[in-house]
C-alpha positions in Angstrom: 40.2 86.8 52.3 41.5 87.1 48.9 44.6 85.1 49.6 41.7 82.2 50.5 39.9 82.9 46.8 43.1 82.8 45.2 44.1 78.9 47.1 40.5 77.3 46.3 40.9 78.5 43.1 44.3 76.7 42.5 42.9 73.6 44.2 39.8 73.9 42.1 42.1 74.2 38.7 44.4 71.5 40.1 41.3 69.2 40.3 40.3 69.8 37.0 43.7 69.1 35.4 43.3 66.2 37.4 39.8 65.3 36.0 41.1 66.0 32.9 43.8 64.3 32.3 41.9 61.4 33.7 39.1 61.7 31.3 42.1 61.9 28.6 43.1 57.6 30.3 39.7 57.0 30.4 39.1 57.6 26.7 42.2 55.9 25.8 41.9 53.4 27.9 38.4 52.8 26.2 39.6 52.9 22.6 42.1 50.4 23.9 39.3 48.1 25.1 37.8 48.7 21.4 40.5 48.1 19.6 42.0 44.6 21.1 41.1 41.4 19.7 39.8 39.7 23.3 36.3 39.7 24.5 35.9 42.1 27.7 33.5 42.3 30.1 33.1 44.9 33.2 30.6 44.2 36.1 29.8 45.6 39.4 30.3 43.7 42.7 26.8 42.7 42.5 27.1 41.1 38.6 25.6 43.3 37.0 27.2 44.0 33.6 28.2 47.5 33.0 30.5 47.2 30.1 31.6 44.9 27.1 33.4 45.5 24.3 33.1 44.9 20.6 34.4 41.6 20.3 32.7 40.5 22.9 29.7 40.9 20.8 31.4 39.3 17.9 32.1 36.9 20.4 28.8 36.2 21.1 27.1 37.2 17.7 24.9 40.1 18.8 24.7 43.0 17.0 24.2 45.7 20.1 24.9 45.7 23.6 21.3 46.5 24.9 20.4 43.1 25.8 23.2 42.5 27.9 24.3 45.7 29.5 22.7 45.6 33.2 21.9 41.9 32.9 23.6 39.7 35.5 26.9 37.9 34.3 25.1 34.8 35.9 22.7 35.0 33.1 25.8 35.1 30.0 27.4 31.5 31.1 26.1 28.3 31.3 24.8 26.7 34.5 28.2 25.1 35.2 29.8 28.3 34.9 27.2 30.0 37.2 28.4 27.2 40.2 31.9 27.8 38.8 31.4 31.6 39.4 29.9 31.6 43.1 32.0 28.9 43.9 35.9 29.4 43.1 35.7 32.8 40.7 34.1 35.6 43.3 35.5 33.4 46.6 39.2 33.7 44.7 38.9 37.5 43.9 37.7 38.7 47.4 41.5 37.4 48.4 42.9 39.2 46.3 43.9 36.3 43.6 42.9 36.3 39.6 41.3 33.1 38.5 41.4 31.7 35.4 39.6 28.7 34.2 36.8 27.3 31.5 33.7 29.0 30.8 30.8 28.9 28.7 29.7 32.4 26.9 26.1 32.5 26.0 25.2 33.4 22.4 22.5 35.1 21.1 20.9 31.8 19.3 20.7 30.5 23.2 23.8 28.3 22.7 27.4 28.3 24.7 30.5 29.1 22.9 33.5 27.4 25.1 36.5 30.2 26.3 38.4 30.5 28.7 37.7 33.0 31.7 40.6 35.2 33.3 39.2 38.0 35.8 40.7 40.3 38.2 39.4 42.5 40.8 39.3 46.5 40.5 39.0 48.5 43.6 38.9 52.6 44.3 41.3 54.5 45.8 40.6 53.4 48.9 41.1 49.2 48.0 37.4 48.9 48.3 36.3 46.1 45.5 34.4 48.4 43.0 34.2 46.2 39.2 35.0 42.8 38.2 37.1 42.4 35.2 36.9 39.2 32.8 38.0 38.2 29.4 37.2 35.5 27.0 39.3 33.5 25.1 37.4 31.9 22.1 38.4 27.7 22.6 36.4 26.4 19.4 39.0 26.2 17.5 42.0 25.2 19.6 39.4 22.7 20.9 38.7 21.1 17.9 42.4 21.2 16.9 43.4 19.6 20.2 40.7 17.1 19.4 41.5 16.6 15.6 45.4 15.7 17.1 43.8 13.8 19.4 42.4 11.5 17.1 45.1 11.8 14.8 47.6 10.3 17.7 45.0 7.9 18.3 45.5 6.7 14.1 48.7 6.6 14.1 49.3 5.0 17.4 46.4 2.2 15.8 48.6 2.4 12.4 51.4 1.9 14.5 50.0 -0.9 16.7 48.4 -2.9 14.1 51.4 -2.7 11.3 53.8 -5.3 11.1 56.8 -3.6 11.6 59.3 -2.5 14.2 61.5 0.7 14.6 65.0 0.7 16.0 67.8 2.9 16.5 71.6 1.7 16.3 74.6 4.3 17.9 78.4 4.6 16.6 81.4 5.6 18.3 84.5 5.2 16.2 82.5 3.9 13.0 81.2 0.7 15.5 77.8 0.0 17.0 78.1 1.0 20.8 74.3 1.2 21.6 70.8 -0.2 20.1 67.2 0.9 21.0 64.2 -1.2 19.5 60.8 -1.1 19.8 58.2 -3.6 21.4 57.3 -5.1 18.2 60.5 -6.5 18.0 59.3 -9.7 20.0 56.4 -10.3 18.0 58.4 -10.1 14.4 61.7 -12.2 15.7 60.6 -14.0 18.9 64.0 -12.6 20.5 63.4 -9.8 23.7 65.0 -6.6 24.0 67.4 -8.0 26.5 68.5 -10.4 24.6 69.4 -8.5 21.5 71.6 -6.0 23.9 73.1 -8.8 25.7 74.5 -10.1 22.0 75.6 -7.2 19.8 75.7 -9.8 16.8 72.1 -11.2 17.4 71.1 -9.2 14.5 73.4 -10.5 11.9 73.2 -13.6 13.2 69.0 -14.0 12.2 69.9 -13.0 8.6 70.3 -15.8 7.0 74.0 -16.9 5.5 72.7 -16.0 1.6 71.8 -13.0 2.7 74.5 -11.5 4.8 76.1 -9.6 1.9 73.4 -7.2 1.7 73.4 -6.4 5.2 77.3 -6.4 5.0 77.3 -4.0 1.8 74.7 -1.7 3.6 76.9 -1.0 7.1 79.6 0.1 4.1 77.3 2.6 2.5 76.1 3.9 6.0 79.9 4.7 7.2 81.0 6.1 3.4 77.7 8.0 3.5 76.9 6.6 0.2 72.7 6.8 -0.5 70.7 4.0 0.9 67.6 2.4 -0.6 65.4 -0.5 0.9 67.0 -3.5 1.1 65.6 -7.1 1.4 66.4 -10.2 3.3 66.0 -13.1 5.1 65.5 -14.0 8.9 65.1 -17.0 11.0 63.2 -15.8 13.6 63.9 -17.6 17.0 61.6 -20.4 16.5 62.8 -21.6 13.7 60.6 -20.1 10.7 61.9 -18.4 8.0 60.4 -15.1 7.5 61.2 -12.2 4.7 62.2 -8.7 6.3 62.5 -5.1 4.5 64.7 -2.8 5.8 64.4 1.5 5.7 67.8 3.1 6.7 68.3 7.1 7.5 71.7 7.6 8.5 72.5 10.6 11.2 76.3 12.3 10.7 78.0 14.2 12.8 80.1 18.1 11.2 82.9 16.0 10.4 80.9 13.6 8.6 81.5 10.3 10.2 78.6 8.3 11.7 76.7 8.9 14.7 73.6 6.7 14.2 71.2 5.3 11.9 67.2 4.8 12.3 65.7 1.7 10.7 62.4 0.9 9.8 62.4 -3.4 9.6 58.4 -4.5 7.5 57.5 -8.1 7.7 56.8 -9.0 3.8 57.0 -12.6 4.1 53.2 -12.2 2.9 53.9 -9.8 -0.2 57.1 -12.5 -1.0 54.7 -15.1 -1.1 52.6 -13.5 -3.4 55.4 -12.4 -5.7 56.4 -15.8 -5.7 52.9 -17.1 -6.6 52.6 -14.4 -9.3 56.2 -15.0 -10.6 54.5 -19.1 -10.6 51.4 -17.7 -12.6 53.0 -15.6 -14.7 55.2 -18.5 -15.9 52.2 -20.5 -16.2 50.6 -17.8 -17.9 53.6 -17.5 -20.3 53.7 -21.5 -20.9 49.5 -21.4 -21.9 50.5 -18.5 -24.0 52.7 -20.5 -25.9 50.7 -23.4 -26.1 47.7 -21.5 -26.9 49.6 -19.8 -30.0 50.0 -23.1 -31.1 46.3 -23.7 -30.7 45.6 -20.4 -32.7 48.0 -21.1 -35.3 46.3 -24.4 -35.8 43.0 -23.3 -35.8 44.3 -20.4 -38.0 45.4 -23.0 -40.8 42.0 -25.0 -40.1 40.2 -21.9 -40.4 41.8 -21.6 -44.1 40.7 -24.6 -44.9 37.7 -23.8 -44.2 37.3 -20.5 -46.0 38.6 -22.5 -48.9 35.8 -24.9 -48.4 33.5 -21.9 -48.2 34.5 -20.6 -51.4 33.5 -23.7 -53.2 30.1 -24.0 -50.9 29.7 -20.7 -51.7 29.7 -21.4 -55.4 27.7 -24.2 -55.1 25.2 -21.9 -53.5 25.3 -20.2 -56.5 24.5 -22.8 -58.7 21.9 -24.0 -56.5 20.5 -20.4 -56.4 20.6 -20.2 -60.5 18.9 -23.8 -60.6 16.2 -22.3 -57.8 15.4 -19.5 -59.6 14.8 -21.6 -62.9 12.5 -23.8 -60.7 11.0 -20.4 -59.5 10.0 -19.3 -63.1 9.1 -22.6 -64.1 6.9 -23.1 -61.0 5.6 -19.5 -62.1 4.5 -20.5 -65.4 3.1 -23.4 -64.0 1.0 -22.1 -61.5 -0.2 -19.2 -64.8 -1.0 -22.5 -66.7 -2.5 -23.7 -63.4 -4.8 -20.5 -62.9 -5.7 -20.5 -66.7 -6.8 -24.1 -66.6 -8.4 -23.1 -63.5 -10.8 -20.3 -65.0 -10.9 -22.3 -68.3 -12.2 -25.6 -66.1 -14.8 -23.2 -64.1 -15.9 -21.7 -67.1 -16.5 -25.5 -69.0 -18.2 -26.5 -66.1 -20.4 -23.6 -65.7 -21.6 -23.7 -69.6 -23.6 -26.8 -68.8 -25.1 -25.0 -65.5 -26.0 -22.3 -67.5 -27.6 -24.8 -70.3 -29.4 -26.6 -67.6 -31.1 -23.0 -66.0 -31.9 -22.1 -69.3 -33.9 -25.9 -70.3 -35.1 -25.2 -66.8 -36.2 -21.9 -67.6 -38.0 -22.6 -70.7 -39.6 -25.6 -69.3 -41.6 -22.9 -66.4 -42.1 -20.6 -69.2 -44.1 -23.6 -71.7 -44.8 -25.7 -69.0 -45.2 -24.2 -65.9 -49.0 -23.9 -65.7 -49.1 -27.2 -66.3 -46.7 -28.9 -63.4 -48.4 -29.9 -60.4 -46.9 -28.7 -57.4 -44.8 -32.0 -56.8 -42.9 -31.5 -60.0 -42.2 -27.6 -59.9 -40.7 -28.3 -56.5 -38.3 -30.5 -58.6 -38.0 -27.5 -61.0 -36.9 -25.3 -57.9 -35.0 -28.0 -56.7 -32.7 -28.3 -59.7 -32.4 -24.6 -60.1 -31.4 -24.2 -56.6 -28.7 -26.8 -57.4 -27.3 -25.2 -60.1 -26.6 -22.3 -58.3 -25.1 -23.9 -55.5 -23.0 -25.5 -58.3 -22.1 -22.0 -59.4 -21.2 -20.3 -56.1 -18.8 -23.4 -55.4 -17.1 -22.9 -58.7 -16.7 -19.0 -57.9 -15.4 -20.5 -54.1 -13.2 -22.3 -55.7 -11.9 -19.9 -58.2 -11.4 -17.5 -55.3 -9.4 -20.0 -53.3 -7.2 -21.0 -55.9 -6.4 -17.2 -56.5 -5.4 -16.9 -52.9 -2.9 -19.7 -53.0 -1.2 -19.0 -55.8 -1.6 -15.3 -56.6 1.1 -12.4 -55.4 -0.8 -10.0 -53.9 0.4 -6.4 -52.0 -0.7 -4.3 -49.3 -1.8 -1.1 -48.8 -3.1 1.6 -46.4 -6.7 0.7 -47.2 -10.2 2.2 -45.4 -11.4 -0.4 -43.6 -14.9 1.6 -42.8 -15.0 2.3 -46.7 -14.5 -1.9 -47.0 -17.2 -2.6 -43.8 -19.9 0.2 -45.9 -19.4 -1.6 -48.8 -19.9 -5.2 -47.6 -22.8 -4.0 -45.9 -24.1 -2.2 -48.8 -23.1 -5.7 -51.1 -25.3 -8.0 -48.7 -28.5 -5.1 -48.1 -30.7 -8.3 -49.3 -29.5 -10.7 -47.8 -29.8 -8.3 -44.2 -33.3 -7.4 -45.2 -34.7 -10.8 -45.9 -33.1 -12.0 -42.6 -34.5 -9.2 -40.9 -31.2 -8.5 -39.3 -29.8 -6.0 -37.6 -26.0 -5.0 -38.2 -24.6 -2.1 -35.8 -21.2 -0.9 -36.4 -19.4 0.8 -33.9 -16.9 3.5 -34.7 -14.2 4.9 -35.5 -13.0 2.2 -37.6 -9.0 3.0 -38.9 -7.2 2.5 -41.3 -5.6 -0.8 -41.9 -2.4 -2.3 -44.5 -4.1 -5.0 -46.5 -5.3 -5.7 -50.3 -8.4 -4.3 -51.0 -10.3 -7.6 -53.1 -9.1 -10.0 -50.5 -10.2 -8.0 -47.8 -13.3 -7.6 -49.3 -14.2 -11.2 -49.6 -12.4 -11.9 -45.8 -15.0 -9.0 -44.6 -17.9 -10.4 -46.7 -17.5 -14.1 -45.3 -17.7 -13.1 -42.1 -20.8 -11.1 -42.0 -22.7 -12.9 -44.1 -21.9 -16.5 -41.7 -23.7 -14.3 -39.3 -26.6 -13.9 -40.9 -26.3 -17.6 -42.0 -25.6 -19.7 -38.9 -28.4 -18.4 -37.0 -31.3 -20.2 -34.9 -34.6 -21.2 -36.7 -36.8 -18.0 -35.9 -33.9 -16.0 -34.5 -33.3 -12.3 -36.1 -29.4 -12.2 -36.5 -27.9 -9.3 -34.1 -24.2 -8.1 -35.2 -21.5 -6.1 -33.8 -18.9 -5.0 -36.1 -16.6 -3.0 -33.7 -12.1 -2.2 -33.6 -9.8 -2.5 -30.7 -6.2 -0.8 -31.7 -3.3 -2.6 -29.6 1.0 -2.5 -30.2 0.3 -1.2 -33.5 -2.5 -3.9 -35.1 -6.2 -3.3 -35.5 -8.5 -6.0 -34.7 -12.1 -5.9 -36.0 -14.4 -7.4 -34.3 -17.7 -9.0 -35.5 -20.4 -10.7 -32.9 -23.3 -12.3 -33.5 -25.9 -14.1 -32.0 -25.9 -17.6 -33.8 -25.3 -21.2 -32.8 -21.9 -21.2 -32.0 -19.1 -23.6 -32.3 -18.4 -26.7 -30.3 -14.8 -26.7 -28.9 -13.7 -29.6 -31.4 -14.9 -28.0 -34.4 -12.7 -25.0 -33.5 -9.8 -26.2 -36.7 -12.6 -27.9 -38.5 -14.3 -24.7 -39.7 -11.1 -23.0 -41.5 -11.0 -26.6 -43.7 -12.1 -27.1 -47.4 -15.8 -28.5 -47.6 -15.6 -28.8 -44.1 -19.7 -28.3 -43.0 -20.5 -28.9 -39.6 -24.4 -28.6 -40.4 -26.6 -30.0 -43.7 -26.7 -27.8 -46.7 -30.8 -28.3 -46.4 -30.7 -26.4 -42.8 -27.4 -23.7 -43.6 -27.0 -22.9 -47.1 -23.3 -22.4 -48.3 -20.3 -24.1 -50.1 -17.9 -25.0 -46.6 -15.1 -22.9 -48.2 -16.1 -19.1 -46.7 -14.1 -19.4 -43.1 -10.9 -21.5 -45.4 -10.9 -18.2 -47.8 -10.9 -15.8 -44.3 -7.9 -17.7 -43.1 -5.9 -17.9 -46.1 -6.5 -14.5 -46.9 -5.3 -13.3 -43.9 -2.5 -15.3 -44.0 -1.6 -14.0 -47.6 -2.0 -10.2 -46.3 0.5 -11.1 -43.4 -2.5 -11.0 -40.4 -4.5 -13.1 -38.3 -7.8 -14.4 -37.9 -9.4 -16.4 -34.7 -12.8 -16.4 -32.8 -14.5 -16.8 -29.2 -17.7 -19.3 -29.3 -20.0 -20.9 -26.7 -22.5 -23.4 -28.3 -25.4 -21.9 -28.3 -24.4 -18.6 -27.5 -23.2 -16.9 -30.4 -19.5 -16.3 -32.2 -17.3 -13.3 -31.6 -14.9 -14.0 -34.8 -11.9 -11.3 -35.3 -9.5 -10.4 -38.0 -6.0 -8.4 -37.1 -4.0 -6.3 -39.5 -1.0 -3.9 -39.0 -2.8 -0.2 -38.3 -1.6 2.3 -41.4 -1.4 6.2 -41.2 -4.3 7.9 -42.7 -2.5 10.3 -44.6 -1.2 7.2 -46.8 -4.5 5.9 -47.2 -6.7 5.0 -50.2 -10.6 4.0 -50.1 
């Protein structure tokens, strides 16, 4: 009984050393599944995935194995692999035999990464299947480099293809040509075929022209002394009959003893690139010949231009003389025009003493008299008197005019409101009596004029209408500014007569009066003073008019800053 014990215990210890030391492979052989680089994955007969390893996560880019462990194998490949694996991968590993073949891995952003697939088949003890084995090879990269050469044998067999240019190979025995290999292109760049260029050893030689023999001549000594070789060119005559301009590449291949086993040669059509040396060589001849006869040009307009600076010397000296002589007119033609606007004010002051004389007879003849006029004659009384000052206000017209024209004047920033309140304020009676009414619109800015002129430009313009008005019409005004690029336009719109289209230049001219002085009172210089004033401040005046329908006339003047202004 005890001799029983004692054997099941042995067994019992036996199958734990066993169990052990299985245990022991079993964690080894898991670190080793860890640890290597390729992407393993362990399923049971019926696909379900009991096992994969960290790079197959890498592999795949999940961070855990939860969502794959028990999942089908079907549902980590794409659908062809799914056919491939009932088709060919379980069929091959029930008999016994590994497959290996393409696969696509699924990863975790639902796309397939493309590896390759090799599986086995584990069984028990017994040979019964028990797991499948696969692992996966990553093919992204050796697919895009076997694509990347791909297209690169595709360039250069399109480089190769489209260049003009051949290749050939010539073999020595005993320092002589025994053998030659050439390519295709050969027939296309000489006309000759490769059987006819073995059948005649000396076809070569005999294309290259006569002239240019020597350098293939000297070339065949450099390849035997094993002197270096550089790119030589020459001449051919093809088998047609046309010329055409070859360059040659040589590399020489030697044997230990250093003698001469073969030479590769690399022939370029440049008949083209000859042609356009030779053109350039042509133009730059040319180019050199125009040079020198352009020099010539250059030094001849080098001495003309000599004469002429000569010549410019003396006009510039007579441009000084005829400066000195202007500026003598300038101040004479200054003291002329002072002697001109002294006669002027001494003329207007002559010809208003007997105005003056004939208000005061007039005057005293109401004051003795007046009682006794009838109302016939003091009509001619007011009649005079009404004269006179007409007289009086076309002398001061006048006066202003002349001023304008000959008169230096200079601008300033300048308030044009300040000018507008003070016109206003100027012509109160002559607004009252007309029963007008004058509406100014604001703000009004500041503007770069002279003060007096602008003044009287301001003052002729409101007061024309009030003036030019129909018989029982109040006058209605609009003084308003528009600011555009810099210049301020003022604005001033009335409700008058208007201004027939023709008249349009008429009005800016001296005595010009488009109505009688009995209907419009004034002295047909108002809108001439406007314009030359704002001519004489550097600015511009115009208007809109419909007969009938009233004026809109404008003056425009450079816009100042108002921290530079003055009232």
């Amino acid at each position: 009984m005890m001799r029983r014990r004692n054997k099941r215990t042995d067994e019992i210890q036996e199958e734990l050393v066993h169990r052990q030391a299985a245990e022991t492979e079993a964690r080894k052989l898991s670190r080793i599944l860890e640890a290597i680089p390729m992407s393993i994955v362990l399923t049971d007969m019926e696909g379900k995935i009991k096992y994969v390893n960290p790079a197959l996560l890498a592999l795949g880019g999940y961070s855990s194995d939860r969502d794959i462990i028990g999942n089908p194998i079907f549902s980590f490949t794409n659908p062809e692999g799914v056919e491939r694996l009932r088709g060919e991968v379980i069929p091959a590993l029930l008999t016994g035999e590994n497959w290996r073949g393409e696969m696509g891995v699924r990863n975790e952003d639902g796309s397939f990464i493309p590896s390759e697939m090799v599986t086995s088949l584990i069984t028990d003890r017994e040979g019964n299947p028990e797991y499948l084995l696969a692992s996966f090879i990553d093919m992204t990269a050796p697919r895009k480099a076997a694509a990347k050469l791909i297209e690169s044998e595709h360039r250069y067999r399109r480089l190769v293809d489209s260049a003009n240019s051949y290749i050939f190979t010539i073999f020595f025995e005993d320092g002589q040509p025994v053998r030659s290999v050439y390519s295709p292109a050969l027939l296309t760049m000489t006309g000759y075929t490769l059987e006819e260029m073995e059948e005649d050893p000396d076809l070569w030689q005999k294309m290259v022209l006569k002239e240019d023999r020597e350098i293939i001549r000297e070339q065949l000594d450099h390849l035997l002394t094993g002197d270096t070789l550089g790119v030589h060119d020459y001449r051919i005559k093809q088998k047609d009959g046309e010329i055409r301009w070859f360059s040659a590449t040589l590399s020489p291949t030697y044997d230990d003893s250093g003698n001469l086993v073969s030479y590769d040669g690399l022939i370029n059509d440049i008949t083209d690139r000859k042609l356009v040396e030779e053109l350039l060589q042509k133009h730059h001849n040319h180019l050199e010949e125009t040079i020198k006869e352009r020099t010539l040009e250059l030094e001849e307009r080098v001495r003309q231009a000599d004469q002429l600076n000569r010549g410019m010397v003396n006009l510039m000296e007579d441009s000084r003389a005829v400066q000195q002589s202007l500026e003598k007119t300038s101040r004479a033609l200054k003291e002329a025009n002072a002697e001109l606007e002294s006669f002027a004010y001494s003329a207007a002051h002559d010809l208003k003493a007997p105005l003056r004389a004939i208000e005061g007879y007039i005057g005293a003849v109401l004051d003795d008299y007046g009682d006794r006029l009838e109302k016939e004659g003091r009509e001619y009384v007011e009649r005079i008197t009404g004269v006179c000052r007409r007289m009086a206000g076309l002398i001061d017209d006048l006066l202003s005019y002349s001023r304008l024209n000959h008169s230096e004047i200079r601008v300033k920033p300048i308030e044009l409101s300040l000018v507008v309140d003070q016109v206003l304020g100027d012509l109160t009676r002559s607004v009252t009596e007309a029963e007008a009414r004058v509406d100014v619109e604001g703000p009004i800015p500041m503007v770069l004029a002279n003060r007096s002129i602008l003044l009287q430009v301001v003052g002729n313009l409101i007061l024309n209408a009030i003036t030019f008005v129909a018989p029982g019409t109040a006058p209605r005004i609009k003084i308003e500014t528009r600011i555009q690029n810099g210049m301020v336009r003022l604005l001033v719109e009335d409700n008058g007569i208007g201004i027939k289209e023709e008249d349009r230049e008429r009005v800016y001219q001296v005595f010009e009066r488009l109505h009688g002085i009995e209907t419009y009172p004034g002295t047909g210089i108002g809108l001439a003073i406007v314009r030359r004033g704002m001519e004489k401040m550097g600015g511009r005046v115009g208007f809109e008019s419909e007969l009938g329908k009233g004026s809109k006339f404008w003056i425009e003047l450079p816009e100042a800053e108002k921290t530079r202004g003055e009232g």
